[in-house]
FIMAR-8929 format. One record per residue: x, y negated, z negated of N, C-alpha, C in turn. Coordinates in steps of 0.02 Angstrom, whole numbers, padded with zeros to 5 digits, always signed. Atoms other than C-alpha are relative to their C-alpha. Layout:
XYZXYZXYZ
...
This chain:
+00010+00072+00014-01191+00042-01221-00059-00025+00042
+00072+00034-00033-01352-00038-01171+00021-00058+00033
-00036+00050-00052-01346-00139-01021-00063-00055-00024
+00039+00060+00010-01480-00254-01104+00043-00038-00059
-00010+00022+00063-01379-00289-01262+00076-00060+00011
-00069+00045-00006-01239-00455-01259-00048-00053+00044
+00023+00054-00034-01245-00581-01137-00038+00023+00061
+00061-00028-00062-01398-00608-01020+00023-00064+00065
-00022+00049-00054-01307-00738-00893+00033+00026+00047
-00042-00035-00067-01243-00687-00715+00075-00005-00055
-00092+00025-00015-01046-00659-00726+00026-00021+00040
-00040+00028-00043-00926-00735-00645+00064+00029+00025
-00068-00017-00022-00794-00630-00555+00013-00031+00064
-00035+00009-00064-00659-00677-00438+00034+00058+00023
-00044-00042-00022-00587-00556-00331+00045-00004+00051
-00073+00002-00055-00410-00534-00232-00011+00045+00025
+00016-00076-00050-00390-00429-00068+00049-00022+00025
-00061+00018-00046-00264-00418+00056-00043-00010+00051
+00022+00027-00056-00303-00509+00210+00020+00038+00059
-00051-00026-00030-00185-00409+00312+00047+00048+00008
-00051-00054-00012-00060-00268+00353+00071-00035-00005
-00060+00001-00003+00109-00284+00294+00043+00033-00020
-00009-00046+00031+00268-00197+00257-00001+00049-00032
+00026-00051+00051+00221-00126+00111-00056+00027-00011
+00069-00039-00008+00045-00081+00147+00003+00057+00026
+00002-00068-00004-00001+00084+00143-00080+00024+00029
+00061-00044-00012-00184+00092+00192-00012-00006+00090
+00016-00001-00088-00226+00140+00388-00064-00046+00014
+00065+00020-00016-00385+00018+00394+00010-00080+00004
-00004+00067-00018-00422-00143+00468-00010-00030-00067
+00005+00032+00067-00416-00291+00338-00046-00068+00049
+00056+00043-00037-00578-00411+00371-00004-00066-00044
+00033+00051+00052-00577-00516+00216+00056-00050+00010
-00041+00063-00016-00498-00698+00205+00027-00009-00079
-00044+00022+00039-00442-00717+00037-00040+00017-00069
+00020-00036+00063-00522-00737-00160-00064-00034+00018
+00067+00000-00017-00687-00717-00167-00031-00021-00077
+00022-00006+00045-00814-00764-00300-00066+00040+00015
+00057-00043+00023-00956-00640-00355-00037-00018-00060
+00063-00001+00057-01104-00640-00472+00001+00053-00016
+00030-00063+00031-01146-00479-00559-00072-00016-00057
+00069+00026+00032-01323-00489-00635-00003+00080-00061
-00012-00055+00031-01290-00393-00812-00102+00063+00003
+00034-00054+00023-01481-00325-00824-00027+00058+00070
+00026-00059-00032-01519-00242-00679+00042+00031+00036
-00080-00032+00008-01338-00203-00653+00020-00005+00101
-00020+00011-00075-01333-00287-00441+00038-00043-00021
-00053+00042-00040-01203-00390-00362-00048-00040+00034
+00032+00077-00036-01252-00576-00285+00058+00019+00067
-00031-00002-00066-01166-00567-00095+00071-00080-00024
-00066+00060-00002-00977-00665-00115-00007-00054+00044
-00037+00075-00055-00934-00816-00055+00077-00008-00013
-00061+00018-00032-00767-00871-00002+00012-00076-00051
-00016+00053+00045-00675-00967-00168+00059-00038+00043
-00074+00007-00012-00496-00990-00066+00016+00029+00030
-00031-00053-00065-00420-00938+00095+00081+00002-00028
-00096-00027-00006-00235-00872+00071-00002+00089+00020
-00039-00034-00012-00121-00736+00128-00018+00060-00062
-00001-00039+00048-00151-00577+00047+00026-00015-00096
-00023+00003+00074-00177-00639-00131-00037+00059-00032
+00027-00080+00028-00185-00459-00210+00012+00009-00102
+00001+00032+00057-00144-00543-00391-00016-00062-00033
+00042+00089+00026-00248-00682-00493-00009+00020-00053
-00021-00007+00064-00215-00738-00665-00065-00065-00012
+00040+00053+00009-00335-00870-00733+00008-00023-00082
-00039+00011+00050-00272-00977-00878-00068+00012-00050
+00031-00010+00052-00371-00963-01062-00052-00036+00007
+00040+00040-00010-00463-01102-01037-00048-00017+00048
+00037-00006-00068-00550-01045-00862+00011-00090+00045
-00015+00070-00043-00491-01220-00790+00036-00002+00056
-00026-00013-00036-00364-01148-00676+00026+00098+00010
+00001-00080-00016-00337-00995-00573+00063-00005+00050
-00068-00008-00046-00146-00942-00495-00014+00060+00016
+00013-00066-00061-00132-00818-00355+00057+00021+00020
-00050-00014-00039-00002-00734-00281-00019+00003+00099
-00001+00011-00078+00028-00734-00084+00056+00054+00021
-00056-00036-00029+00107-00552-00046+00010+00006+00056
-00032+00030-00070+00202-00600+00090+00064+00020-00013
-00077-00014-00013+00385-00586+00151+00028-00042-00043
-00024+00069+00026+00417-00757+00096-00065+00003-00045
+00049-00018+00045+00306-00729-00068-00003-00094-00034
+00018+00057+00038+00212-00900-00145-00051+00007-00059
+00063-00003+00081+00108-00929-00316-00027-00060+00042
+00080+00088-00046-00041-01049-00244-00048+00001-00102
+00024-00005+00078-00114-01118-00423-00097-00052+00030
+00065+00019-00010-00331-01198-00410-00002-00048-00062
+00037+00004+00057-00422-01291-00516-00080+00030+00035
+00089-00021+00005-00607-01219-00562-00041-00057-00018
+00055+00079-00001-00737-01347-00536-00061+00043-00007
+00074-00012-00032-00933-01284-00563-00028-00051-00027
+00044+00059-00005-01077-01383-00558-00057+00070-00008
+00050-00038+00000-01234-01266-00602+00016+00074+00009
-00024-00055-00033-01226-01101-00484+00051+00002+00029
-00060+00025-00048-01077-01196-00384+00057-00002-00037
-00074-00007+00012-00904-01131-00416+00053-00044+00064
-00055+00037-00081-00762-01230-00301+00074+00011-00048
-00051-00012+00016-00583-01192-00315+00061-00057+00054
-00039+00071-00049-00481-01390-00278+00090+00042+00016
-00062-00030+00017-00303-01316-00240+00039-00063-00017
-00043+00013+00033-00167-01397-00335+00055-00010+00023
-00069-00013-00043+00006-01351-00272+00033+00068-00002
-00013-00046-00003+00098-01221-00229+00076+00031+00006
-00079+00001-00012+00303-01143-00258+00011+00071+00004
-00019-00086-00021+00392-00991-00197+00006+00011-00047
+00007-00059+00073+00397-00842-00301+00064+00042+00004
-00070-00004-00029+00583-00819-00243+00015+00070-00020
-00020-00064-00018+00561-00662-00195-00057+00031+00060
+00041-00006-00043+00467-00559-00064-00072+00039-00040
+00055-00051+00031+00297-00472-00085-00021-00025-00080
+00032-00003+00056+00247-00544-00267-00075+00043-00024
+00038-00056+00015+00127-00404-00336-00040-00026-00076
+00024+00026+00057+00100-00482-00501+00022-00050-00059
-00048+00054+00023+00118-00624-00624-00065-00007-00077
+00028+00007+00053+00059-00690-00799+00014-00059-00037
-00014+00049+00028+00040-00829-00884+00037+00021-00099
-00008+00003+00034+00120-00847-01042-00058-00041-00087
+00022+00009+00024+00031-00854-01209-00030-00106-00012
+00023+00078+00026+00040-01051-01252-00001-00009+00096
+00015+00025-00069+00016-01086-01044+00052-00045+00032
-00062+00047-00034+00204-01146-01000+00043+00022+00023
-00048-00020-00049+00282-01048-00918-00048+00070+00037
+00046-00065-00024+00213-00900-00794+00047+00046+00022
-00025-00036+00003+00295-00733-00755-00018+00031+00083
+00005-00024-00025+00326-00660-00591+00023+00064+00053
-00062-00044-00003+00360-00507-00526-00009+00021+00078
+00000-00016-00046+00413-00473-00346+00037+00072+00020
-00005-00073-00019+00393-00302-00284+00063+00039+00057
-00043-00008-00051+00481-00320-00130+00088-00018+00017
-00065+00018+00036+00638-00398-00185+00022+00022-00051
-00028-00036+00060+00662-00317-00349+00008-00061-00045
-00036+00077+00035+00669-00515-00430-00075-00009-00058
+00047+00032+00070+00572-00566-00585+00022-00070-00004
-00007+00072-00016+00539-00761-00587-00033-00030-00053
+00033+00043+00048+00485-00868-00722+00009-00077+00008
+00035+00060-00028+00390-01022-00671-00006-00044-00051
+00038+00048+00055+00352-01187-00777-00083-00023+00026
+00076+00015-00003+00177-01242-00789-00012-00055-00062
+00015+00059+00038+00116-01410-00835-00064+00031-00033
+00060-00038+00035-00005-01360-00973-00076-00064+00013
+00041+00056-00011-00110-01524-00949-00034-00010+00076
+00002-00015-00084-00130-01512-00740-00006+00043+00017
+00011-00080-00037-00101-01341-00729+00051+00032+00057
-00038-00028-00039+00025-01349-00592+00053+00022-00026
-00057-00042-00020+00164-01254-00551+00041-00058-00005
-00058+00042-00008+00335-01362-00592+00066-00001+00024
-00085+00000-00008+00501-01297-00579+00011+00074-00023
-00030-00060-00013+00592-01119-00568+00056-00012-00064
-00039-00028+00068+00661-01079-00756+00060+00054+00013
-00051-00054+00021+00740-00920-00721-00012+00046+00089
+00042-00049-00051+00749-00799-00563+00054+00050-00007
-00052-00054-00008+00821-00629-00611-00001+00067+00045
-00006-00037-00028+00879-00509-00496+00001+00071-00029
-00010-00078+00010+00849-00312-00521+00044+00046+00066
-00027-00044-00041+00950-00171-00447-00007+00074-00039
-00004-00077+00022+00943+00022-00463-00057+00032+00060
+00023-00049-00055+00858+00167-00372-00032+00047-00032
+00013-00066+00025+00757+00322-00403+00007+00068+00033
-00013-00057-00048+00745+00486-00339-00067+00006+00064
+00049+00013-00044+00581+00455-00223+00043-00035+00034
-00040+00046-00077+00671+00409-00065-00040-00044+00053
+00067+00023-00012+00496+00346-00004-00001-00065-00032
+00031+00038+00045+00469+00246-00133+00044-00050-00048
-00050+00028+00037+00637+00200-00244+00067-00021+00042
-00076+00002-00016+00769+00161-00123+00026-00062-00024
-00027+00063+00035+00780+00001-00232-00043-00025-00042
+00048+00026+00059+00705-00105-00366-00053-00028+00036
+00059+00050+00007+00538-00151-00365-00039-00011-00052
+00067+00033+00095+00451-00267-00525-00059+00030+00048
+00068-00005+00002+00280-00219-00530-00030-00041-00053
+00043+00023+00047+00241-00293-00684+00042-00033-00046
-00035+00061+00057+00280-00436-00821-00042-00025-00009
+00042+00026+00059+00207-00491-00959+00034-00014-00053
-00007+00051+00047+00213-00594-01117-00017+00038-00079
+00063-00005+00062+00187-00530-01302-00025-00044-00031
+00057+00023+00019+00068-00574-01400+00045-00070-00036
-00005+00043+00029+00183-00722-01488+00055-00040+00051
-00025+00031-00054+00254-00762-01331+00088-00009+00017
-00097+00001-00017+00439-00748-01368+00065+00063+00027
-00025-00062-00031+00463-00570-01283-00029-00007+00081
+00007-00015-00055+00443-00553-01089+00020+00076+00009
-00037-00089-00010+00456-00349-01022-00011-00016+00064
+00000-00006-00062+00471-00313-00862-00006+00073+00030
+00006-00060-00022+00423-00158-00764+00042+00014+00068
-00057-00020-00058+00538-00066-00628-00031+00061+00038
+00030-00083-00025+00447+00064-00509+00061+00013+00007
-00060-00028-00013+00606+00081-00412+00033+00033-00023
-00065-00014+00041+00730+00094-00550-00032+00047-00050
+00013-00048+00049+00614+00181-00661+00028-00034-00095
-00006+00046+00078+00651+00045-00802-00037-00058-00040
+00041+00068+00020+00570-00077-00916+00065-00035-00028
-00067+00071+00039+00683-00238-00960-00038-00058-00050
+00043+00057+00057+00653-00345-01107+00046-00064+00013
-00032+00054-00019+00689-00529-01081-00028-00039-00065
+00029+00024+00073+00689-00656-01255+00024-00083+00028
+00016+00062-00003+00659-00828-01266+00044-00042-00010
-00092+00033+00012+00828-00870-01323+00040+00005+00061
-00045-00023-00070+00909-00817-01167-00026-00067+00060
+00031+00032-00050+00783-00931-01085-00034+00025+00088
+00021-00069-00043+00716-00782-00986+00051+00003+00056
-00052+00019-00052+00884-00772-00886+00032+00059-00014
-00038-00071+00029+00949-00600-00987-00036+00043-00011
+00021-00033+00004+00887-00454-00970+00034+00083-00065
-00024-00058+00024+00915-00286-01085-00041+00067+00010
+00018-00042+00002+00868-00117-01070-00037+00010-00031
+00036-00020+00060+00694-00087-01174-00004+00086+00003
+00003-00071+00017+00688+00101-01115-00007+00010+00099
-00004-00029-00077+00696+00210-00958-00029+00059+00007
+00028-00022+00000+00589+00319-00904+00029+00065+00053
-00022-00049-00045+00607+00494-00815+00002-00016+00063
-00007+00007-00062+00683+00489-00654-00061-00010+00062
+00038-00024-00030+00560+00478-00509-00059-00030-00047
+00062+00013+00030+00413+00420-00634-00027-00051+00043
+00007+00069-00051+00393+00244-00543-00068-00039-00052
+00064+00059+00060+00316+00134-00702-00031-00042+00038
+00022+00063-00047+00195+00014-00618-00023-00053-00049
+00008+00046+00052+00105-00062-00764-00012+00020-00100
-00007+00006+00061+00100-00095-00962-00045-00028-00063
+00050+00057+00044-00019-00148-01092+00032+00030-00089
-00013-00012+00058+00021-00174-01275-00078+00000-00020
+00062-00024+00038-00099-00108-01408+00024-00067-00089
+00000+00061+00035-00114-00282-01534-00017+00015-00075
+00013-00036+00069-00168-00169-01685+00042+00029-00015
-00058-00067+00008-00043-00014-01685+00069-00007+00001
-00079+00032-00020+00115-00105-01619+00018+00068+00038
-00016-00033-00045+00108+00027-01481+00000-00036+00064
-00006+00017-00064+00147+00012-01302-00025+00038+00037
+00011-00046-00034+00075+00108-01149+00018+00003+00059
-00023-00002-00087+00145+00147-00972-00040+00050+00057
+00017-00044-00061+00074+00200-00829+00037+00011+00048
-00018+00014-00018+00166+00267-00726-00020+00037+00074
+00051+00011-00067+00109+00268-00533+00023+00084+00034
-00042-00049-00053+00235+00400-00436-00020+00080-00039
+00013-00066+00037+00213+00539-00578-00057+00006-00022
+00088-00010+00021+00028+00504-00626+00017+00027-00086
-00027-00037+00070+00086+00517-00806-00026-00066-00047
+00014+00037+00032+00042+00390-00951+00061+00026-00063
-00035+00011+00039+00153+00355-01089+00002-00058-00072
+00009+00013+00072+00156+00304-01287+00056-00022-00007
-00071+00030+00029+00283+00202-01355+00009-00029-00062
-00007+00052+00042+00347+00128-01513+00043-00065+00002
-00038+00063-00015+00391-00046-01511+00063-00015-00056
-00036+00004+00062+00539-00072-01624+00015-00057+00002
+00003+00086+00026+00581-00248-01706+00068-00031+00037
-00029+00045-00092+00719-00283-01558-00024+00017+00054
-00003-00010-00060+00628-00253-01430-00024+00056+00012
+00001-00084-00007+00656-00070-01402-00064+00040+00025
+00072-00014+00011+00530+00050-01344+00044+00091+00004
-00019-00078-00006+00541+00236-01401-00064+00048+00014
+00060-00030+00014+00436+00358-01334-00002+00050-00046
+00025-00042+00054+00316+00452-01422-00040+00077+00028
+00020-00045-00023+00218+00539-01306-00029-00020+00064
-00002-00012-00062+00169+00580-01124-00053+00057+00026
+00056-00054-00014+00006+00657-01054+00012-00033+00101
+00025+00026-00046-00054+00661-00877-00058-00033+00021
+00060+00038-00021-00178+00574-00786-00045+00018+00025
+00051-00052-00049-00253+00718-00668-00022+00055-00046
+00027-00063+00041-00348+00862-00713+00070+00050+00003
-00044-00050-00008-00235+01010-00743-00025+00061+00086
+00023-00049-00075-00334+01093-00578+00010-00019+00060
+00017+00066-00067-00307+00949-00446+00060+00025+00025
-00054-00018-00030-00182+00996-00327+00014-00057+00067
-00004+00075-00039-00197+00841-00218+00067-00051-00001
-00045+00064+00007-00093+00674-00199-00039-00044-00024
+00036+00062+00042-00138+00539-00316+00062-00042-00023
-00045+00032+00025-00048+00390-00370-00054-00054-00037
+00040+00027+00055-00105+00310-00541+00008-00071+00028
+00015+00071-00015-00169+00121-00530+00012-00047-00037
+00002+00055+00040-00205+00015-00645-00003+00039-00091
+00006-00021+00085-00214+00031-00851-00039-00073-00048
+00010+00069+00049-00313-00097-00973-00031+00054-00065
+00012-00027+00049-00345-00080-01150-00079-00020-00032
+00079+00061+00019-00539-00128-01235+00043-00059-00064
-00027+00026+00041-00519-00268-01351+00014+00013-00075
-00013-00010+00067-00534-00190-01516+00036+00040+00008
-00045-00041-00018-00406-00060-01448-00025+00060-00020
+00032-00064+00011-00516+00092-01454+00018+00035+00031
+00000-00021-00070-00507+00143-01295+00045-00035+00048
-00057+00025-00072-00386+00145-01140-00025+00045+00068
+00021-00015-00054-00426+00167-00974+00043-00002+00046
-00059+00019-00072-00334+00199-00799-00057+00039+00050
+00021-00007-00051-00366+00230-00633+00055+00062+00036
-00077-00045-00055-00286+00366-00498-00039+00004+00062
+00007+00018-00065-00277+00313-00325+00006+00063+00032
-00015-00053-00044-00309+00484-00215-00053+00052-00049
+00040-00030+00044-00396+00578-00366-00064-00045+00035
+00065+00061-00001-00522+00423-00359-00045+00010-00060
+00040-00012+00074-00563+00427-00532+00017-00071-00048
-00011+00025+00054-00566+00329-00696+00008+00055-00055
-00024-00062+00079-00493+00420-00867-00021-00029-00036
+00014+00049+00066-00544+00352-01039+00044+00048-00056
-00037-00012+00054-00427+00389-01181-00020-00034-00051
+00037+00028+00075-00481+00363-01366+00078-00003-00011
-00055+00006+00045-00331+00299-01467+00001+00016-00060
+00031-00026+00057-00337+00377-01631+00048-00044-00036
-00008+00059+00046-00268+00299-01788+00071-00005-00005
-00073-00008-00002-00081+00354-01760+00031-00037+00057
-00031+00030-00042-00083+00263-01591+00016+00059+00060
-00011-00049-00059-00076+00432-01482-00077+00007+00024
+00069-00006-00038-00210+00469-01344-00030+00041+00008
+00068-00043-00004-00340+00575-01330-00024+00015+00054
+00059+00011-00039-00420+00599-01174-00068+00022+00002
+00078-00034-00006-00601+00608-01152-00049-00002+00032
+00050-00001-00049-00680+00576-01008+00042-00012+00070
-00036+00032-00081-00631+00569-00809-00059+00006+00021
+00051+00018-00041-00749+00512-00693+00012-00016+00040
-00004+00013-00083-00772+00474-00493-00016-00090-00014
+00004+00098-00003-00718+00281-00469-00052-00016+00056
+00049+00011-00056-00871+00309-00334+00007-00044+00053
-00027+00009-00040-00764+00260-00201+00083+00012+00010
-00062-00031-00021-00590+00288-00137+00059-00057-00026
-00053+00045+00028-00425+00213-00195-00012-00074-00059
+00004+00048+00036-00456+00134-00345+00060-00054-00034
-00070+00054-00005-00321-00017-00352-00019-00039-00086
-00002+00056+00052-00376-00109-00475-00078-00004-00051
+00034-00017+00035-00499-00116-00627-00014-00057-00066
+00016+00059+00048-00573-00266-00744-00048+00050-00038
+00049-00007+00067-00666-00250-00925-00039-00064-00001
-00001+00064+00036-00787-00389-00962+00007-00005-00060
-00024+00018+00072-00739-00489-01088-00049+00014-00066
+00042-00041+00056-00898-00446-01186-00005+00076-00006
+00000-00081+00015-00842-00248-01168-00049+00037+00031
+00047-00041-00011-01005-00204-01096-00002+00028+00052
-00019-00045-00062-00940-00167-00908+00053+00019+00005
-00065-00007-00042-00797-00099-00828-00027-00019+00095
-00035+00009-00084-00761-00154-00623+00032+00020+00035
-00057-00058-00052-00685-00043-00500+00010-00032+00057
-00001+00024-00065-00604-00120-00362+00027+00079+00051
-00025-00059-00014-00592+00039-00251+00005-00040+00085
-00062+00065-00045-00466-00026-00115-00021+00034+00076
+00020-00023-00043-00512+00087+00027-00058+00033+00024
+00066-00001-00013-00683+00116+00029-00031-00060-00011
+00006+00074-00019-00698-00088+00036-00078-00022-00050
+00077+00015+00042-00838-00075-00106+00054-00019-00093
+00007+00019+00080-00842-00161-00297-00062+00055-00057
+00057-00054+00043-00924-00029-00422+00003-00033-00081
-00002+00013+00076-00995-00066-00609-00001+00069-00030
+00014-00064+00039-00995+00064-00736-00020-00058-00076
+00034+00021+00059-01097+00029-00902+00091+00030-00074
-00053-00028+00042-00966+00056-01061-00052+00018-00064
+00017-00034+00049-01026+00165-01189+00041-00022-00073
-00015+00000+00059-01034+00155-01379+00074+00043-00033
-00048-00054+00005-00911+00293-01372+00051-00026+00054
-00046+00007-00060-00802+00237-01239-00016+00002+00089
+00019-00054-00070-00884+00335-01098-00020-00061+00035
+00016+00042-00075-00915+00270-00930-00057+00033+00040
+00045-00012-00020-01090+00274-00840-00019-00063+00089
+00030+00057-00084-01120+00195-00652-00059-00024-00035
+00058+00035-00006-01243+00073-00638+00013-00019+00027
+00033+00056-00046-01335-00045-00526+00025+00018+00094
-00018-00018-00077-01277-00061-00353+00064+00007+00012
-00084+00028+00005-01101-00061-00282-00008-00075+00055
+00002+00071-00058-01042-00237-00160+00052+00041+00046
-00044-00009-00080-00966-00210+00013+00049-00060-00011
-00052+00042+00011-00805-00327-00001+00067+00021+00038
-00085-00019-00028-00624-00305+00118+00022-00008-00050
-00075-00001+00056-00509-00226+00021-00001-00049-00050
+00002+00013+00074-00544-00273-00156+00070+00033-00032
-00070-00008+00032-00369-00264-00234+00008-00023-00090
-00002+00037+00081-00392-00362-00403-00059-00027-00015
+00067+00057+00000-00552-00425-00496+00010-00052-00073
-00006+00026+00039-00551-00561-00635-00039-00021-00034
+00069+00011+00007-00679-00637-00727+00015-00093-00041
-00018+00078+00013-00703-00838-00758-00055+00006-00067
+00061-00041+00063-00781-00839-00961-00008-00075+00016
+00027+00067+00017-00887-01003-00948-00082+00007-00013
């Protein structure tokens, strides 16, 4: 893909980091950065503009930003976990982020959250508690209102490290907004929650091999497939969605080369928008994968590549398809890669120096 072809205007990413060492942190390295940052990326000659400082908080290592780029919610993984919600103000080159208000995420550690399709309720899932929370949201203001639902998870896996109890990783919305899923490293389960229940009932959508430790999920909006990544087994997973809910798998590749004899734990997963291509990350490998989706909805792989830095956490598409974003979490750098006609992935430009880059987002204005 030609890095001259689309839009010729800086971008606008925000990025989350952890500020700090806690509990559940796993990396041995000081943490320098204060909170979400905004960046420039200049698409033609493929550099980074030096961040500035959008918003000081508490390890916000998740940021959602509603449809309308008018407001941006954060998580605050902490003991005592909070959603902090912004509004986006620019003026020219000048981004400012007014804060709004802010309500617990009644649970510890929140890891990740999502707004819901029409923008009224938001989804959140706390890692450290095992609790999935669904928030109201004034669609007009933007704030945070009132605590809909807060459901508790329980179960265990066989990683004694890692499962000695539930932890959400992930929740999300489909596409017509009247399904919520929920992801379970711990338990090794996804839960479907329906709109009738008033997100307060959970059911079993499917369970995954012992020990796998699902972290996250993206539906495919063409195929009526599902995909899992799942973190502990470095494994990816195919699903069919069935018309309650349900998810059956279909099929199950890995994420590493068949030669790697290392420790890796998979990252992140997003899909492109015309659902061609799927991508993930593996934290310890330090790579990116690209999987072609073929016309049945099963994957392909066809390319791995060096996330050209270490622990890749987290991973944005822009919305015009033409980059991918590597937040690689322990080598404290932001990397672009060009996206190919084909899928493929090509570095470019420079990388940015940034503490612990955990999440990147992108504001479309």
């Amino acid at each position: 893909m030609s890095k001259h072809r689309g839009q010729s205007k800086d971008y606008q990413l925000v990025v989350g980091t952890y500020t700090q060492v806690h509990s559940e942190a796993v990396a041995p390295i000081p943490f320098e950065s204060d909170g979400i940052y905004r960046v420039r990326f200049d698409p033609f000659n493929g550099d980074f503009r030096q961040p500035h400082l959008l918003a000081s908080l508490q390890n916000p290592s998740y940021l959602t930003i509603s449809a309308d780029s008018d407001y941006l919610y954060a998580v605050e993984e902490m003991s005592a976990g909070n959603i902090a919600v912004f509004a986006l103000q620019s003026s020219g080159e000048t981004l400012q982020a007014n804060a709004i208000n802010g309500i617990a995420s009644h649970g510890s550690y929140p890891c990740y959250i999502a707004l819901s399709p029409n923008g009224a309720h938001l989804a959140v899932a706390n890692y450290g508690s095992g609790t999935l929370s669904v928030i109201g949201v004034d669609k007009l203001g933007g704030s945070l209102t009132n605590t809909i639902a807060v459901n508790q998870h329980h179960g265990s896996g066989p990683n004694k490290d890692r499962q000695r109890g539930s932890h959400m990783h992930w929740a999300n919305w489909t596409e017509d907004g009247n399904r919520l899923y929920a992801v379970d490293l711990g338990a090794d389960t996804i839960t479907l929650y329906e709109q009738s229940s008033n997100w307060s009932k959970g059911i079993e959508a499917a369970a995954v091999a012992p020990g796998s430790g699902p972290r996250h999920m993206v539906f495919h909006q063409q195929n009526g497939k599902a995909y899992v990544l799942n973190e502990l087994s470095n494994t990816l997973m195919a699903f069919d969605v069935e018309a309650n809910g349900k998810l059956t798998k279909v099929q199950q590749l890995s994420t590493l080369p068949e030669s790697y004899q290392g420790t890796s734990q998979a990252g992140h997963i997003a899909l492109t928008q015309d659902g061609q291509y799927l991508y993930v990350s593996n934290r310890g490998h330090d790579s990116l994968v690209m999987f072609q989706v073929t016309d049945d909805g099963l994957l392909s792989k066809q390319q791995t590549i060096s996330s050209a830095g270490r622990w890749p956490r987290h991973f944005h598409i822009s919305t015009d398809q033409r980059f991918l974003f590597v937040a690689n979490q322990h080598s404290n750098s932001i990397v672009s890669f060009a996206i190919g006609r084909d899928g493929k992935l090509t570095e470019v430009g420079s990388q940015l120096d940034i503490s612990q880059p955990v999440l990147i987002n992108e504001i479309s204005r």
